[in-house]
C-alpha positions in Angstrom: -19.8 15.4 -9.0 -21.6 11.9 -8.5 -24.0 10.6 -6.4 -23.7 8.6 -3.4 -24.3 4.7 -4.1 -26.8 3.7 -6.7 -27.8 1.5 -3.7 -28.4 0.9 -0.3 -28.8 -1.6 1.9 -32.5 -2.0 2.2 -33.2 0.0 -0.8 -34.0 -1.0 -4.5 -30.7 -2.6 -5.8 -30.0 -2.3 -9.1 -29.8 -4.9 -11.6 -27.8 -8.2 -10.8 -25.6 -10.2 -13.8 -27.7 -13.1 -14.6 -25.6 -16.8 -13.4 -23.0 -17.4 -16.5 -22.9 -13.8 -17.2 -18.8 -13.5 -18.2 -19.7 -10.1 -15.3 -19.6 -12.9 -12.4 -16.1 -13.8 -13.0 -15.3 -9.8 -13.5 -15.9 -9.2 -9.7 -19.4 -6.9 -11.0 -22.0 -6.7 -8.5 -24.9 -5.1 -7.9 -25.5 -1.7 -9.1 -22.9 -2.4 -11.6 -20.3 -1.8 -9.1 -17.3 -3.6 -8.7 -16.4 -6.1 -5.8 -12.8 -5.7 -4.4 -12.9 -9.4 -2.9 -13.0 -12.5 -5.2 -11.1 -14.2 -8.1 -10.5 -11.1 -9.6 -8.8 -9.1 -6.5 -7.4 -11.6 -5.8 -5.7 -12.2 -9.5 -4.7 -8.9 -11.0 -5.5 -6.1 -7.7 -3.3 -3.4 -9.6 -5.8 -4.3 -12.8 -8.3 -3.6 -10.7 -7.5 -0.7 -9.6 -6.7 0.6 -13.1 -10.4 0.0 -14.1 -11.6 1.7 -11.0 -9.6 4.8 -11.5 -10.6 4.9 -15.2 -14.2 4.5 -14.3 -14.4 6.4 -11.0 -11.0 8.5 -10.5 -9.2 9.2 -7.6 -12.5 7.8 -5.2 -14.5 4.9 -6.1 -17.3 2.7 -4.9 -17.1 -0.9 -4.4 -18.2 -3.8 -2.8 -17.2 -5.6 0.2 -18.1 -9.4 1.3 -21.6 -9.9 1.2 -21.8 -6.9 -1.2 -21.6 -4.2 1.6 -21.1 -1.0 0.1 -17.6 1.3 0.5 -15.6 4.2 -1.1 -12.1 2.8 -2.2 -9.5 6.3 -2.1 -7.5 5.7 -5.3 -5.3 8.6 -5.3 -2.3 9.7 -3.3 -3.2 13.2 -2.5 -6.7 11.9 -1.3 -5.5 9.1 1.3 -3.1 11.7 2.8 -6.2 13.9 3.2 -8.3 11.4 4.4 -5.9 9.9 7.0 -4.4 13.3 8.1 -8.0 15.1 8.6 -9.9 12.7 11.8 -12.4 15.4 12.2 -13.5 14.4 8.6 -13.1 10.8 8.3 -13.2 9.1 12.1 -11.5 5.6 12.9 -13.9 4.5 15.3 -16.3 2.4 13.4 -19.7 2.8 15.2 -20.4 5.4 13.1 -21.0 2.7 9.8 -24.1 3.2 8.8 -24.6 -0.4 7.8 -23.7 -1.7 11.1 -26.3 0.7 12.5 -29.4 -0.5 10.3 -27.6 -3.5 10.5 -27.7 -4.6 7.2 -23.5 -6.1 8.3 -24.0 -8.5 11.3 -21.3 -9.4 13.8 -20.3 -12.3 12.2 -19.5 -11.0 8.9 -16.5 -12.2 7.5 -14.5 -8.9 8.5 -15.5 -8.5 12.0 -12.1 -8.7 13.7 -11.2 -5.8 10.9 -14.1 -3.3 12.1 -15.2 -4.5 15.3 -14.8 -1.5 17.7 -12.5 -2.4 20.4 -11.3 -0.2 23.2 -8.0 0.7 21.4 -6.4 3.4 19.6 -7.0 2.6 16.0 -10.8 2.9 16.8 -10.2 6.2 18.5 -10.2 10.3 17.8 -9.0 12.9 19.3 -7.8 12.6 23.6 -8.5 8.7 23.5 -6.2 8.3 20.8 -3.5 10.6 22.3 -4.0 8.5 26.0 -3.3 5.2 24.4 -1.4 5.9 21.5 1.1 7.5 23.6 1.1 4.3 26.1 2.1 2.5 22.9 4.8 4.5 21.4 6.5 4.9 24.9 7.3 1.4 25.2 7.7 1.1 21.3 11.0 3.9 22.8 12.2 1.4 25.1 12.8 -1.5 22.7 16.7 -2.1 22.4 16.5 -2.3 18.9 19.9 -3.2 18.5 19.6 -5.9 20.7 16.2 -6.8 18.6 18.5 -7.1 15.6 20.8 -9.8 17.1 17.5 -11.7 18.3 16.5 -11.7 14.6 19.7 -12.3 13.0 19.8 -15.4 15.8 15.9 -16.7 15.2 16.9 -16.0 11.1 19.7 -19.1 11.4 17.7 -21.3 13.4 14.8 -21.4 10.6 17.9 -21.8 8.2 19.1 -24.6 10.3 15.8 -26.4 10.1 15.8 -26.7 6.5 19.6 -26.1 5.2 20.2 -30.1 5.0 17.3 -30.5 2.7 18.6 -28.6 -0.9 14.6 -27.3 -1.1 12.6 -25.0 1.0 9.4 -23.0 0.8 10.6 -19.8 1.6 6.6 -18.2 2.7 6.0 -21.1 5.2 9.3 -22.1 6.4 10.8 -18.5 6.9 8.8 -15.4 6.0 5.8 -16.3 7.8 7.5 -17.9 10.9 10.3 -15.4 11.4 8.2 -12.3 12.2 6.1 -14.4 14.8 9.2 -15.6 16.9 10.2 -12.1 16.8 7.1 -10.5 18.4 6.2 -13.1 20.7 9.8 -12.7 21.8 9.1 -8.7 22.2 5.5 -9.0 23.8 7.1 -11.3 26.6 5.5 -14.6 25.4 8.0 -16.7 23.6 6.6 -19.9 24.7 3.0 -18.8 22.9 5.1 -19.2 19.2 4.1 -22.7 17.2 2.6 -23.3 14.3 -0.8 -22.8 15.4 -0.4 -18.7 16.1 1.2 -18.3 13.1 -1.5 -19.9 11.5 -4.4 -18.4 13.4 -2.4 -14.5 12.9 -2.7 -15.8 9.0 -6.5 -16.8 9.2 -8.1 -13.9 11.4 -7.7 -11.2 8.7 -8.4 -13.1 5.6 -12.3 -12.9 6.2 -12.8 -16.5 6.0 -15.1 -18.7 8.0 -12.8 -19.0 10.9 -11.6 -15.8 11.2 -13.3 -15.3 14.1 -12.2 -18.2 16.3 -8.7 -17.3 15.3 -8.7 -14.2 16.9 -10.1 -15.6 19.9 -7.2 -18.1 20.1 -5.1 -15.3 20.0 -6.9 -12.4 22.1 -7.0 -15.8 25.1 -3.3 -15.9 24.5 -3.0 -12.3 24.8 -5.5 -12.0 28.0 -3.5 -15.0 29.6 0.1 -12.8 29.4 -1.4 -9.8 30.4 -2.9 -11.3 33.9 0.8 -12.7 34.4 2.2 -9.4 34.0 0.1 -7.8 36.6 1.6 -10.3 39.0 5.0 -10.8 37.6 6.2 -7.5 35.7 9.3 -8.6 33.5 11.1 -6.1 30.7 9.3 -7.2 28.4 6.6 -5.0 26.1 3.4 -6.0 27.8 5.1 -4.8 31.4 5.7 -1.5 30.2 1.9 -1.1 28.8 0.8 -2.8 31.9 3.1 -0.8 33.9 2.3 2.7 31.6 0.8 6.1 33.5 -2.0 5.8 31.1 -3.1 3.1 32.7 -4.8 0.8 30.9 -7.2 -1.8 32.3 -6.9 -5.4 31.4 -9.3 -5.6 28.2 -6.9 -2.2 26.7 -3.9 -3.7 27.5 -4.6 -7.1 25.9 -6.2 -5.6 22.8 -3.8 -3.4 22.3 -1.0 -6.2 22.0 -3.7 -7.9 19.6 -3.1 -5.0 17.3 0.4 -4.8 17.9 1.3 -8.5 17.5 -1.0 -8.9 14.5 -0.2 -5.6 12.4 3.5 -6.3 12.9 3.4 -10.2 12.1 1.1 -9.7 9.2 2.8 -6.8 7.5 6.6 -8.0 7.7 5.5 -11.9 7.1 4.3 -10.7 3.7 7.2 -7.7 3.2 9.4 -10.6 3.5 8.1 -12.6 0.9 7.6 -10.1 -1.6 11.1 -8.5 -1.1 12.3 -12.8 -1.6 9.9 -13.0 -4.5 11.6 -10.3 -6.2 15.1 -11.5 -5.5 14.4 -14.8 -7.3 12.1 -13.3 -10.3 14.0 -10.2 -11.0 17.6 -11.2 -11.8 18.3 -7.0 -12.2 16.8 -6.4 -8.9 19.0 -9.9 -7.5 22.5 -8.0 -9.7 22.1 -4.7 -7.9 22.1 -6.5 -4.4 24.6 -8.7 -5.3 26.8 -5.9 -6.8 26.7 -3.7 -3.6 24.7 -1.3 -5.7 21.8 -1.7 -3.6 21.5 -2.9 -0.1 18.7 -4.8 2.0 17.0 -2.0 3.1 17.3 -0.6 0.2 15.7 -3.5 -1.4 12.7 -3.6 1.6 12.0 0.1 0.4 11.5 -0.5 -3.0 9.0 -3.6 -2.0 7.1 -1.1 0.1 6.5 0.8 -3.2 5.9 -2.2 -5.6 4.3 -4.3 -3.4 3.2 -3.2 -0.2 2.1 -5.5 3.0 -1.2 -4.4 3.2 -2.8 -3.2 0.1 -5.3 -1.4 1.6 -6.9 -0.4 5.5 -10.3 -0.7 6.1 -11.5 1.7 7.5 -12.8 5.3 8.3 -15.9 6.6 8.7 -17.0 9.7 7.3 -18.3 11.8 10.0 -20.5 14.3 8.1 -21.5 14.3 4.6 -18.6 15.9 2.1 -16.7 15.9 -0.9 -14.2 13.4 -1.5 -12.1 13.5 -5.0 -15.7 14.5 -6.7 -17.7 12.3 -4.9 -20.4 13.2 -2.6 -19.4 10.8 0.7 -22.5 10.8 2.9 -22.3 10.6 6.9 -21.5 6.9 8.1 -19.6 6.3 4.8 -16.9 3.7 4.9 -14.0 4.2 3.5 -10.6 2.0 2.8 -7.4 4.0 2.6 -6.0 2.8 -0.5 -2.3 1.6 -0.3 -1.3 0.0 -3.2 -3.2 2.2 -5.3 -1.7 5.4 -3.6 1.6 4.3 -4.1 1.0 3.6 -8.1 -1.1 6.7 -8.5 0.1 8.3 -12.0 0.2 11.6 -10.6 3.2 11.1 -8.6 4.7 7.8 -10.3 3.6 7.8 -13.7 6.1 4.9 -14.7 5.6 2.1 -12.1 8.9 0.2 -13.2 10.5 3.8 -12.0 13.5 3.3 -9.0 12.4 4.4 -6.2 15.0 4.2 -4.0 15.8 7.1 -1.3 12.0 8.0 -1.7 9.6 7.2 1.3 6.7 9.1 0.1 5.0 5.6 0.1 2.4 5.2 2.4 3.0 1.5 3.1 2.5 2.2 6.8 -1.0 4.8 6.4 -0.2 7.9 7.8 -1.4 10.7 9.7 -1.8 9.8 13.7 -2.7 6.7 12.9 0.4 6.3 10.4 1.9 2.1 12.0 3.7 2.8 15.2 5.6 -0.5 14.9 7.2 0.2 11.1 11.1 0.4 12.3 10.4 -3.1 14.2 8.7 -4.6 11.0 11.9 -2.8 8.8 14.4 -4.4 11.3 12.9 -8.0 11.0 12.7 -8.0 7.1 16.4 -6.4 6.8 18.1 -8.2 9.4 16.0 -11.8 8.0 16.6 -11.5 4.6 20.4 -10.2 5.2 20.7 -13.5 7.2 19.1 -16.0 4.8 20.8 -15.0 1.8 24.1 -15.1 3.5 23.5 -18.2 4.6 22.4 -19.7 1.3 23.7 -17.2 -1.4 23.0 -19.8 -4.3 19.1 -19.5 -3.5 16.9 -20.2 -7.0 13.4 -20.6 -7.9 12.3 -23.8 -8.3 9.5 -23.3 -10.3 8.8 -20.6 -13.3 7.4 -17.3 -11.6 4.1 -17.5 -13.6 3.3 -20.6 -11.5 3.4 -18.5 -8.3 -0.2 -18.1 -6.3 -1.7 -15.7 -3.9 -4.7 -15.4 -1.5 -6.1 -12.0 -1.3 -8.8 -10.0 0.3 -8.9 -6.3 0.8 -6.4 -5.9 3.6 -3.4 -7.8 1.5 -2.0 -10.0 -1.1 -0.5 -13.1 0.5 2.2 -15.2 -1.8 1.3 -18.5 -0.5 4.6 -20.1 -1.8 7.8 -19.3 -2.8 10.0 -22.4 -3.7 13.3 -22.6 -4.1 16.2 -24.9 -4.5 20.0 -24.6 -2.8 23.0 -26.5 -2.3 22.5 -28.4 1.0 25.0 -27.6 3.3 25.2 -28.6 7.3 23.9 -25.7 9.8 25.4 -23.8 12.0 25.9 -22.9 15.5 23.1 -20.9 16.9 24.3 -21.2 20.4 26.6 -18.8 20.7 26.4 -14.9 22.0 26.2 -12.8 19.0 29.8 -11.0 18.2 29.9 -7.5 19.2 33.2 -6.7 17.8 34.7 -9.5 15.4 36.7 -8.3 13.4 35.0 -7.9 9.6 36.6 -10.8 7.2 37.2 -10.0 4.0 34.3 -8.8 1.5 32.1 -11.7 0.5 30.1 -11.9 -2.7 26.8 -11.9 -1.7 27.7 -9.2 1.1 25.2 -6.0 1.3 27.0 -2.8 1.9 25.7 -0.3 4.4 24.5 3.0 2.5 27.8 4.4 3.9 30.0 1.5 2.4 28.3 2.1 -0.9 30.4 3.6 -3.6 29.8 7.3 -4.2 30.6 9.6 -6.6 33.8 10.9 -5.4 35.2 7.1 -4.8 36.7 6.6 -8.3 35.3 2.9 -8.5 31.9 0.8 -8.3 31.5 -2.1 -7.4 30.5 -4.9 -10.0 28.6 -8.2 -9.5 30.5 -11.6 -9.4 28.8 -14.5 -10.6 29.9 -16.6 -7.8 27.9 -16.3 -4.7 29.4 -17.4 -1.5 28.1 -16.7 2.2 30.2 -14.6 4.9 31.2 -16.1 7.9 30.1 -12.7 9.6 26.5 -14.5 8.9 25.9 -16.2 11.5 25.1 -15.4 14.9 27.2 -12.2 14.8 26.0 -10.9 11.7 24.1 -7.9 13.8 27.6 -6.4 14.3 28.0 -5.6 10.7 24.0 -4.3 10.4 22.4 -0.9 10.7 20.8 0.4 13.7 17.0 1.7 13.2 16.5 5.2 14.4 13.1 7.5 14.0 12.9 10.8 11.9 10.8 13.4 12.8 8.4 11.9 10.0 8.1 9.2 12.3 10.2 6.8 10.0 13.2 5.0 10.4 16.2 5.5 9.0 19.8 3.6 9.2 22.9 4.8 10.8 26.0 2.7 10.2 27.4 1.1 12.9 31.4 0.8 13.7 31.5 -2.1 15.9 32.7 -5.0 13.9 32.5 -3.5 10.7 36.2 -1.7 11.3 38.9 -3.9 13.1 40.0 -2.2 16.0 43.7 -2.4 14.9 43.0 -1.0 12.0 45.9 0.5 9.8 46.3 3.4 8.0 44.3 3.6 4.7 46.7 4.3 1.3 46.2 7.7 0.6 46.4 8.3 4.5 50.4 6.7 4.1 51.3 8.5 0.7 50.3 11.7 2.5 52.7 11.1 5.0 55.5 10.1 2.6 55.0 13.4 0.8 54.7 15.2 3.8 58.2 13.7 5.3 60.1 14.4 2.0 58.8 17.8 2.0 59.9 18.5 5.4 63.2 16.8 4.4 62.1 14.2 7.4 
């Protein structure tokens, strides 16, 4: 076992790279310990976290901005622990010991991460259950099928905005808009989405400089919908937590729809770009969609594997002094649950290029009771969006060589800040008109992506084969959500898909031909 920090705040540190020392550009700090913010986190996370897990194991101690000390969980087992055992390792972040010497002031850089706030990520135990069950209710009364034709809908008028052009930036004109529309839609404030939300939900959890006046932008936005809905309840998601038997008071109810609007936009802005990213850069990954061998959501799960929205959650607190993965974890210890690392942990996927597909042991969404409440939403916007745009514009391609892509990083995520691509311009479409509930399917397109029941199994005879022409379906525009999955919950707590009939079969549709050469045989049997 090893001691707590060689260090803390306060204390004796120990010795500090001198300037030019090749250590600075390492990401080594004080103590010898390695930062998880900077040029190298930022560069090459999964190489970081290969060094940490040679050098520490499963638990290991790094730095935070301004060199504030943390445990970083490594290894799956040990983030399952930590986020299924609360009476361990607490959410609610008064008990940091750094902000109680404060040695971490309240404008550090990660304030709007750890601030305690009077919602259910920063709570234990009856709190927790109160308004955590406020916000699943209402999560229940989201038509998500009628989300679906709202994204499919918002997904062509982004396309519309661009399609003319031949070149788009697929992070900035798509992935990091779409989401936004969606849950401003859902929350009951569709007039609140323009470009500076979406750029202030961006800025507040990147720790920079104006992290903090971004979140007030939105939390005023918030408050503002929240006194309306007292007066004027509508069916819209902030009604039903204003409207809730828990009830919430004002503050609760608007901080609540902080988390809910910022967790949700965050995760599936970036879930969209990575599961684009690997479209374009991985011409297997792009053959296997293309080929009905794999479909969109199959696609998102793998991204939530490979490349997960938010690499990591900071935090809990450790609420007595214990044993973590051989490391002696004192009382007010923070901790990060460790996503990306989790997920590439060699104990339980020792080759990362390994298919997962049909696995959703990932813990892309945490777990335990504070495992993301809003994951089927965030699944249903990144199937349904991508589904859209690459029906729309099937001939998508990079426009620049994948080594020249870029990303922002800090603990919380890895953002892809562009994603180029060129296309053949074409003229949009109509985005006017009530989505389809029952047009009859056209025939199989090239680019179309079967449901998991459409896929060909075993006992078909046949798979299906790629085609080097790529043409959009007319079922892609507006109507497309007839042809899409529904999102229903588990008993895990995560979504799965369930085919839908409505304008996938024609309702005049004839007999199939081994229904008909039964019948023959049959009537030449019975001398019929």
């Amino acid at each position: 076992m090893t001691t707590p920090f060689p260090y803390e705040s306060g204390a004796a540190r120990g010795p500090v790279p001198p300037p030019g020392c090749p250590a600075h550009g390492l990401g080594v700090g004080p103590g010898g310990i390695r930062r998880i913010y900077g040029p190298e986190a930022e560069r090459d996370p999964h190489g970081l976290y290969d060094k940490l897990r040679a050098e520490h194991g499963t638990v290991a101690p790094v730095l935070l901005h301004g060199d504030v000390p943390a445990w970083l969980v490594l290894g799956h087992s040990e983030n399952l622990h930590v986020t299924r055992t609360p009476s361990q390792f607490s959410r609610d972040s008064r008990r940091w010991r750094a902000l109680q010497d404060g040695s971490v002031a309240s404008d550090h850089p990660l304030a709007p991460i750890f601030t305690w706030q009077p919602i259910c990520v920063f709570a234990d135990g009856a709190t927790h259950e109160r308004q955590r069950g406020a916000v699943t209710d209402s999560m229940g009364r989201i038509d998500t099928r009628g989300v679906r034709r709202h994204i499919n809908r918002y997904s062509n008028r982004l396309v519309n905005d661009f399609c003319q052009e031949g070149h788009v930036d697929l992070v900035s004109q798509f992935a990091e808009r779409l989401p936004m529309m969606v849950m401003c839609a859902i929350l009951g404030m569709p007039e609140e989405y323009n470009d500076r939300m979406v750029q202030a939900a961006r800025d507040m959890t990147r720790g920079t400089a104006t992290a903090v006046a971004s979140n007030a932008y939105v939390l005023d936005a918030l408050s503002r919908l929240v006194k309306r809905r007292r007066r004027e309840p509508a069916d819209d998601f902030a009604s039903w937590l204003v409207q809730h038997p828990a009830g919430m008071n004002d503050q609760e109810v608007s901080e609540h729809l902080r988390l809910i609007l910022i967790a949700s936009y965050e995760a599936t802005a970036n879930l969209i770009a990575n599961v684009l990213r690997m479209v374009l850069t991985d011409p297997r990954f792009r053959a296997r969609l293309s080929g009905g061998h794999m479909t969109v959501p199959e696609a998102v799960e793998q991204t939530l594997w490979d490349e997960p929205p938010f690499t990591a959650v900071f935090g809990r607190w450790a609420v007595g002094d214990t044993e973590l993965g051989g490391k002696q974890i004192r009382e007010g210890d923070a901790l990060i649950v460790g996503i990306a690392p989790a997920n590439s942990d060699p104990v339980v996927r020792p080759d990362r290029t390994t298919d997962m597909v049909g696995n959703r042991a990932h813990l892309a969404f945490s777990g335990g009771p504070h495992e993301c409440p809003g994951q089927d939403i965030g699944r249903a916007i990144a199937d349904v969006g991508v589904d859209a745009l690459l029906m729309r514009l099937p001939d998508l391609e990079l426009a620049v060589d994948d080594s020249e892509l870029q990303w922002v990083g800090n603990i919380m995520g890895r953002h892809l800040m562009e994603l180029p691509a060129d296309f053949a311009a074409r003229p949009p479409q109509d985005d006017k008109e009530p989505p389809s509930m029952g047009r009859p399917n056209p025939q199989r397109q090239d680019w179309e992506v079967l449901s998991a029941a459409r896929n060909a199994g075993p006992e078909s005879g046949h798979h299906a084969t790629p085609v080097p022409a790529l043409a959009p379906s007319p079922a892609a525009t507006d109507g497309a959500d007839a042809s899409t999955t529904t999102t229903d919950v588990d008993d895990s707590g995560a979504a799965g898909t369930e085919p839908t009939a409505t304008g996938r079969i024609p309702h005049q549709r004839g007999e199939s031909a081994p229904t008909r050469m039964w019948r023959t045989v049959s009537r030449w049997w019975t001398g019929g």
